[in-house]
C-alpha positions in Angstrom: -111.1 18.4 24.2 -107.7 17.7 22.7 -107.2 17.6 19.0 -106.4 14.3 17.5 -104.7 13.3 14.0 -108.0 12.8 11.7 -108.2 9.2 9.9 -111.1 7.8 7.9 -113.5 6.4 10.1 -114.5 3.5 7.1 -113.4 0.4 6.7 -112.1 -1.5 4.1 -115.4 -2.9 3.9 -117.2 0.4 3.7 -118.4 -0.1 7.0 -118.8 3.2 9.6 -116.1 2.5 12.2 -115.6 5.4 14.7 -113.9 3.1 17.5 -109.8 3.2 17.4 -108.3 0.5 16.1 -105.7 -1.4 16.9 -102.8 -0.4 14.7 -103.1 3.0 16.4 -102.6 1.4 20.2 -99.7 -0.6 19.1 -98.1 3.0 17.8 -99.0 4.6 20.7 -97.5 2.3 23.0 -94.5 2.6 21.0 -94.3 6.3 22.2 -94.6 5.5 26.0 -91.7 6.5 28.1 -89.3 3.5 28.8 -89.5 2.6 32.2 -89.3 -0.7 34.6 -93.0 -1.3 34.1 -93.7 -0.3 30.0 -90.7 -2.6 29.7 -92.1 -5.8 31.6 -93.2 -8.0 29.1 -97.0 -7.9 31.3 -97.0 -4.5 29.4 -97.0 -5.7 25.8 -99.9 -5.5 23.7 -101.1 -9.5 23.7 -101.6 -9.4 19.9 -97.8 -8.1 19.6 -96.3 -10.1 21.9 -94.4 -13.2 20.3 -93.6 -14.5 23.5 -97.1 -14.9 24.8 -98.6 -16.0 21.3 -96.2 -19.0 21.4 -97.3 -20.3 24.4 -98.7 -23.8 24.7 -101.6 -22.6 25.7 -102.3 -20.2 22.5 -102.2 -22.9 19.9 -106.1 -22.9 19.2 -105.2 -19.0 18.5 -102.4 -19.8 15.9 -104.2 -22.6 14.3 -107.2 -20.0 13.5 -104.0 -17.3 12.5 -102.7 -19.4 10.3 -106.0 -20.6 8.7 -107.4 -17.1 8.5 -104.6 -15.0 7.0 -103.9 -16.9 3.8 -107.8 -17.3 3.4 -108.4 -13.6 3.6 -104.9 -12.9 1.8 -106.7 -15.1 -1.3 -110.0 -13.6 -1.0 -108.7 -10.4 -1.3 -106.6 -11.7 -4.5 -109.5 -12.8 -5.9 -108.6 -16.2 -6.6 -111.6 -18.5 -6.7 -110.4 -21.8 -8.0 -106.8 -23.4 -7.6 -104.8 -26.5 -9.5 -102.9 -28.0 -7.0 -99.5 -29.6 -7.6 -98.3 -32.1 -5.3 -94.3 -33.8 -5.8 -90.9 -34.5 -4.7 -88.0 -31.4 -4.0 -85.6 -33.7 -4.8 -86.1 -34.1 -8.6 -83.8 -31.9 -10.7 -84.7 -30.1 -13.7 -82.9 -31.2 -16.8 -79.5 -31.4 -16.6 -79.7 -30.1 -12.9 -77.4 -31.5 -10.3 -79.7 -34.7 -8.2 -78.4 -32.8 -5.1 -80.4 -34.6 -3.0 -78.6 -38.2 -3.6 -76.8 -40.1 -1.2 -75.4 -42.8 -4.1 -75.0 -43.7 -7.7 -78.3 -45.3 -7.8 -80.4 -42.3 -6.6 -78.5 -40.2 -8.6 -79.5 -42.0 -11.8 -83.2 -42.5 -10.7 -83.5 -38.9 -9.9 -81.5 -37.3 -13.0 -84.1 -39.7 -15.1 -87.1 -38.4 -12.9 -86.2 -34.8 -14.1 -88.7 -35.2 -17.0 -91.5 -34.6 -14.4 -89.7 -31.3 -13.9 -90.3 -30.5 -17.5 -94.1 -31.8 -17.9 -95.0 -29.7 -14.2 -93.4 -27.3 -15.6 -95.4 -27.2 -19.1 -98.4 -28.6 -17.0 -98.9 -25.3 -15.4 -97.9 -23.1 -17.8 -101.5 -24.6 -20.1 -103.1 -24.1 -16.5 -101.9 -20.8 -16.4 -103.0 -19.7 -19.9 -106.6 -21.1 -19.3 -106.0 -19.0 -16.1 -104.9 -15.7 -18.1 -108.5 -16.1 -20.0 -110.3 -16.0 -16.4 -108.6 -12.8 -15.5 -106.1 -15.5 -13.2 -109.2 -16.4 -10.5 -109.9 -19.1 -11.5 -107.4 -22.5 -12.3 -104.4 -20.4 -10.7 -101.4 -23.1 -9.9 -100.8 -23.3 -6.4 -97.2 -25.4 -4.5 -95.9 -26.7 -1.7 -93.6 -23.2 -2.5 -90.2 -25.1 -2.6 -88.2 -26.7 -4.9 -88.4 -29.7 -7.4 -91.5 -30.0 -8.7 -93.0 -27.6 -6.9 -90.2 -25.0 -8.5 -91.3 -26.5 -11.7 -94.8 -25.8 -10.9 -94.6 -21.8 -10.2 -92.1 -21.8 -12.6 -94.7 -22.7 -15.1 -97.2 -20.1 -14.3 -94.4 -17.3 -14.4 -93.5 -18.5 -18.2 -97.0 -17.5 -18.6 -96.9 -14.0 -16.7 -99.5 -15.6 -14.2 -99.4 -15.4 -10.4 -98.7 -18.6 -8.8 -99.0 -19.6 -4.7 -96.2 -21.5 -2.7 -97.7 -23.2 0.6 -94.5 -23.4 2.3 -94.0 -25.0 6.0 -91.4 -24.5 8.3 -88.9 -27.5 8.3 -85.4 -28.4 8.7 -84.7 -28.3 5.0 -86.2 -28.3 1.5 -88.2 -25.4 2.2 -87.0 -22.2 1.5 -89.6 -20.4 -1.1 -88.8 -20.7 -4.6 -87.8 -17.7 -6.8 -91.1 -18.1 -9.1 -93.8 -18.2 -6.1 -95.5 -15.0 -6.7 -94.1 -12.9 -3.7 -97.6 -12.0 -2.2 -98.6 -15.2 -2.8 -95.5 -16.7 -0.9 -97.0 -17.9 2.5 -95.5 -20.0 5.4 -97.4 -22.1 7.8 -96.3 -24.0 11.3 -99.4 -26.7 11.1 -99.1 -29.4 8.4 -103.1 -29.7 8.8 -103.4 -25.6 8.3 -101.3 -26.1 4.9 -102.9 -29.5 3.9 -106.4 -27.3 4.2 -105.6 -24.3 2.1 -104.1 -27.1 -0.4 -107.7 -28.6 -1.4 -110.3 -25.0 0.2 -109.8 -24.2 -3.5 -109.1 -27.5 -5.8 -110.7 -27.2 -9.0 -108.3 -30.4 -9.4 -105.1 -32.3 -8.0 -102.2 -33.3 -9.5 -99.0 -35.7 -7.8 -96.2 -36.2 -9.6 -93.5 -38.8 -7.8 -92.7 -37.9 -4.5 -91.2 -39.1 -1.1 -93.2 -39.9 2.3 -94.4 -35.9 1.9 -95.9 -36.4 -1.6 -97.7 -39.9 -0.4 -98.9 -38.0 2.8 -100.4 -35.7 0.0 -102.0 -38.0 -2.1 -103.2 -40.7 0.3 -105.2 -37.6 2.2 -106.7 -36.4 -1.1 -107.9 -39.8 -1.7 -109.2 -40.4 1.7 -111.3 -37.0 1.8 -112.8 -38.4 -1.4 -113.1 -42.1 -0.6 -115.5 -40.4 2.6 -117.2 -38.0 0.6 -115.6 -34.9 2.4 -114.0 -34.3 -0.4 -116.1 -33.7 -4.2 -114.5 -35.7 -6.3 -112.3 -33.4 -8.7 -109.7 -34.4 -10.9 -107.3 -36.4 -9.2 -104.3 -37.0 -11.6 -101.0 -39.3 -11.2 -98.1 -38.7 -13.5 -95.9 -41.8 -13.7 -98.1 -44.6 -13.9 -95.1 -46.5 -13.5 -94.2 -45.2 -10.6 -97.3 -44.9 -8.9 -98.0 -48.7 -9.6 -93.9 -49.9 -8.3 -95.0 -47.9 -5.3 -99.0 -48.2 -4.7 -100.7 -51.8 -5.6 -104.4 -50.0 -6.1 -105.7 -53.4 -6.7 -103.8 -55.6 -4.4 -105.6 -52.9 -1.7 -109.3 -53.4 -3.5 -108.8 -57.6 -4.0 -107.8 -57.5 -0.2 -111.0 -55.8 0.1 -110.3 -52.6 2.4 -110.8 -50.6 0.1 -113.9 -50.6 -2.3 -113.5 -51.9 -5.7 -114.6 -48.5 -7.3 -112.2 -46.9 -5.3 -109.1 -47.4 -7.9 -111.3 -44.9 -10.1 -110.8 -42.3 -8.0 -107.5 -41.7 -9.6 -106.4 -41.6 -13.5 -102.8 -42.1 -14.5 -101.2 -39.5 -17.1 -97.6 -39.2 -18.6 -97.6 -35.8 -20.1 -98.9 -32.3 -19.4 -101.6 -32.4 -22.2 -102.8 -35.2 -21.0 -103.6 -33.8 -17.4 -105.3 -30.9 -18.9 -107.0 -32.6 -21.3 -108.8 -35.0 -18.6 -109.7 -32.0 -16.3 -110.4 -29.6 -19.6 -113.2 -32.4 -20.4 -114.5 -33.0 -16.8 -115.5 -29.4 -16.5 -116.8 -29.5 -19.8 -119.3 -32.6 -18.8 -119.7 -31.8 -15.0 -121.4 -28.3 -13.2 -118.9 -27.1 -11.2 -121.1 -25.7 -9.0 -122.5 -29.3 -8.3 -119.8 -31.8 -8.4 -120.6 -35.2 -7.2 -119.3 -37.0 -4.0 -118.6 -40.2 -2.8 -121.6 -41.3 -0.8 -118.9 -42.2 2.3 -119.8 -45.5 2.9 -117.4 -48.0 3.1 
């Protein structure tokens, strides 16, 4: 019998694996000799081959990729809870450049807006701290990974020395990771659905600071998972009231009647950081977390 290169024959997971696996196969077909057949793409290993996992006919395999690698990634982190931070990449921080405006008008409104920069940023540093107290598994901040407010957000947790997640999502532009995104934490997705569920697997609570079509897409799927009940309902916190109300008429939707009257109190409106925590400090404080109510889905 021919002598083989030892390797522990546990898991991970401690459990007794004697079978190869398949990090070895894709080495050893590395080693085959180059020929017109180990160079047809045919050859390739399917679970290497780039070509064949973009296929049309693979997507049900890339959805479960992308929903299983940042899952297990987390897991193995250890993070248990999240504070999720929803808002525009176009808002500056103070005394940044509004890079994103196309006239005089945006500019001012956005160069005003950067003092959401500022309370995101202070927002999840206090996260962070209560997060530094849990050993960082539980309350950990986690972005859309790109810049604006979601910058402010992992920038936050790094003036705290705690780890921070950026959700990014492959687009035209906007979404290059930010420099504070905690670089094993950094992750990049293809599905908007896929990114949208590893945005709320872990909410302890949901923040949305002013935003574009992105940031309402955010918000107006938070509040329809809880208006349903498939969704607890956590903490979910709007800074700007002014904003929010020049955009969103809550009321005008509830006095039309399609949506429930109760259904404006799914959402509470802050200015400042302290504020935010102090409504989700107190919810935790009157609420089991391990039993969190939810809407009863009628409608």
């Amino acid at each position: 019998m021919a002598r083989m290169k030892k390797r522990s024959l546990r898991r991970k997971d401690g459990v007794w694996d004697p079978l190869a696996d398949s990090s070895q196969s894709r080495l050893r077909a590395s080693t085959v000799p180059l020929t017109p057949q180990s160079a047809s793409p045919t050859y390739r290993l399917a679970y290497i081959d780039d070509d064949f996992l973009c296929r049309e006919e693979l997507r049900p395999v890339r959805l479960q990729l992308e929903l299983l690698k940042t899952e297990m990634m987390l897991e193995e982190r250890g993070i248990n809870s999240t504070v999720v931070m929803f808002g525009g990449a176009r808002i500056p921080e103070p005394g940044g450049e509004a890079w994103a405006a196309k006239n005089d008008t945006q500019r001012k409104n956005l160069e005003a807006a950067s003092i959401y920069y500022d309370e995101a940023r202070k927002f999840a540093r206090i996260c962070s701290e209560q997060s530094a107290k849990l050993h960082f598994k539980e309350y950990v901040i986690v972005t859309g990974g790109g810049p604006g407010v979601m910058e402010a957000g992992n920038r936050g947790a790094a003036d705290a020395g705690a780890p921070s997640i950026g959700l990014n999502i492959v687009l035209p532009h906007e979404q290059a990771p930010n420099r504070f995104v905690t670089p094993e934490l950094s992750f990049n997705f293809h599905y908007f659905a896929i990114r949208k569920m590893h945005f709320l697997l872990r909410a302890k609570a949901v923040t949305v600071f002013p935003g574009g079509f992105g940031t309402l897409d955010e918000l107006f799927e938070t509040l329809t998972l809880m208006q349903t009940g498939r969704l607890a309902l956590v903490p979910l916190i709007l800074f700007g009231e002014k904003f929010w109300r020049t955009i969103v008429n809550f009321e005008a939707l509830a006095e039309f009647g399609t949506i429930a009257p109760n259904d404006v109190d799914l959402v509470h409106f802050v200015e400042t950081a302290e504020e935010a925590w102090e409504i989700i400090a107190r919810f935790y404080e009157t609420v089991d977390p391990r039993s969190i109510p939810m809407a009863s889905g009628r409608r």
